[in-house]
C-alpha positions, 0 to 999 in steps of 0.5 A, a space after each residue: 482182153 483175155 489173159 494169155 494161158 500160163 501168164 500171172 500179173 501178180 509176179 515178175 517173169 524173170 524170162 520176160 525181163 531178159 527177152 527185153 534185155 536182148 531187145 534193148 540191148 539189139 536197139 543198142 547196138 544198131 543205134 550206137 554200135 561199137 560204143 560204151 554204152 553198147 558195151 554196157 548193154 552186153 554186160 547188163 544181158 550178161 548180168 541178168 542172166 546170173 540174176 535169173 540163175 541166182 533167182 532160181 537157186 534163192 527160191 529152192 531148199 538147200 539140202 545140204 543145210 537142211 542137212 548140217 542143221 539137222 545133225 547139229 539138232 540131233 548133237 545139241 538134243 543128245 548134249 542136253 540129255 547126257 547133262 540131264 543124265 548126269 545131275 545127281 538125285 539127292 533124297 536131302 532137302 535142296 537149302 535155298 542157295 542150292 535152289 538158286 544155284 539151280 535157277 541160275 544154271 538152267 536159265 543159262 542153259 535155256 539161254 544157250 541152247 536158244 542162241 544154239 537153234 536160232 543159229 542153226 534154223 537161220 545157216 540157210 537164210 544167211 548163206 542165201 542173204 550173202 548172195 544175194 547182197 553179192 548181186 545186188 553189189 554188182 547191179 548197184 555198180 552197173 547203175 552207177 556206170 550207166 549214169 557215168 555214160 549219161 553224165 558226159 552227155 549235156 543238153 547245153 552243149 548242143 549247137 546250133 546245128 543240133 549236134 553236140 560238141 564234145 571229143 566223142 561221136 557228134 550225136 544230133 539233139 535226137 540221137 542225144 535224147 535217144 542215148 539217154 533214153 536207152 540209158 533210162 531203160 537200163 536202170 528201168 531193167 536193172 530195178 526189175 532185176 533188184 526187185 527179182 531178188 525178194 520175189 521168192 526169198 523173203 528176207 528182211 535185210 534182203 529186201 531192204 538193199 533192193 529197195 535201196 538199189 530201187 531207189 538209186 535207179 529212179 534217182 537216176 532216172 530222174 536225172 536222166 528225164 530233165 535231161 530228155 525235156 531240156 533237149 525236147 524244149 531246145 529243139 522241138 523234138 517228140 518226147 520220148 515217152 
């Protein structure tokens, strides 16, 4: 089969990613209308598109850094030829404090100056890194939301019947697999959102809180699958794969 035009396998399309938030959050809504965890899907559209706008920027120069770190280089080059204008020039024989004096003052110097441009060439990684942890922040959040929902519901409380009893809608043992099928497909969604982060920005620190936030929604997943076997062992049901 021929790759479609225009379409690369070697990165994530942050527009393909929403067209299935849409698409589960539609199957969301039909399944389980006017509940929380459709209430959630609205939210995780909502969020995917600020990720997909953060995305955007992250992969983009800021001008007005680039800008702040240029005049500081120009105020910090200015500063060390002034100094080096102002050493005095003496014909005398410098004495071995002088020299030692001397050393010790320029490896200061070099010390500083060093902080100085390590400061100003690292404004624009900090100031992207800031919202990107930001953003991650808010899909860790969302993970631990939708595993709230998928904690209330358990396999062993299914009846007879096949309907779960609790106080919320009597879901049937495939309603039930189905919910939290829907469940796993979020924190699918929100790992792909978290990985969109570094696909553009590379940084270290950045990458690590992805990879965390990566790693708390398969933890989940996990959770959420032992579940869905119980019920198909329970009851005969189809896995939902």
């Amino acid at each position: 089969m021929s790759q479609p035009k225009g379409m690369s396998y070697r990165s994530l399309d942050p527009e393909a990613i929403l067209s299935t938030v849409d698409a589960l959050t539609a199957r969301i809504h039909r399944g389980f209308p006017n509940t929380g965890l459709g209430a959630v899907a609205t939210e995780l559209q909502q969020v995917s598109r600020e990720v997909r706008n953060l995305v955007m920027w992250l992969g983009k120069p800021l001008p007005w850094v680039r800008a702040v770190v240029g005049i500081g280089l120009f105020l910090l080059l200015a500063g060390m030829v002034g100094a080096l204008l102002k050493i005095p020039v003496s014909s005398q024989t410098p004495g071995v404090s002088d020299v030692l004096q001397g050393i010790d003052s320029g490896v200061n110097d070099v010390v500083f100056i060093g902080v100085a441009v390590f400061f100003l060439f690292t404004i624009e990684t900090r100031v992207k890194r800031n919202r990107a942890f930001k953003s991650l922040h808010t899909l860790r959040s969302l993970a631990h939301i939708i595993d709230m929902h998928q904690l209330k519901k358990d396999p062993e409380q299914l009846s007879d019947g096949g309907a779960i009893a609790t106080q919320e809608p009597v879901y049937t043992a495939d309603q039930l697999a189905r919910y939290l099928d829907h469940c796993g497909d979020m924190l699918a969604l929100l790992s792909k959102l978290a990985a969109l982060h570094v696909q553009q920005f590379n940084d270290g620190a950045t990458l690590a809180v992805v990879q965390e936030v990566e790693d708390l929604a398969h933890d989940l997943l996990r959770n959420i699958w032992q579940k869905i076997v119980i019920i198909d062992r329970l009851h005969g049901n189809t896995p939902h794969l």
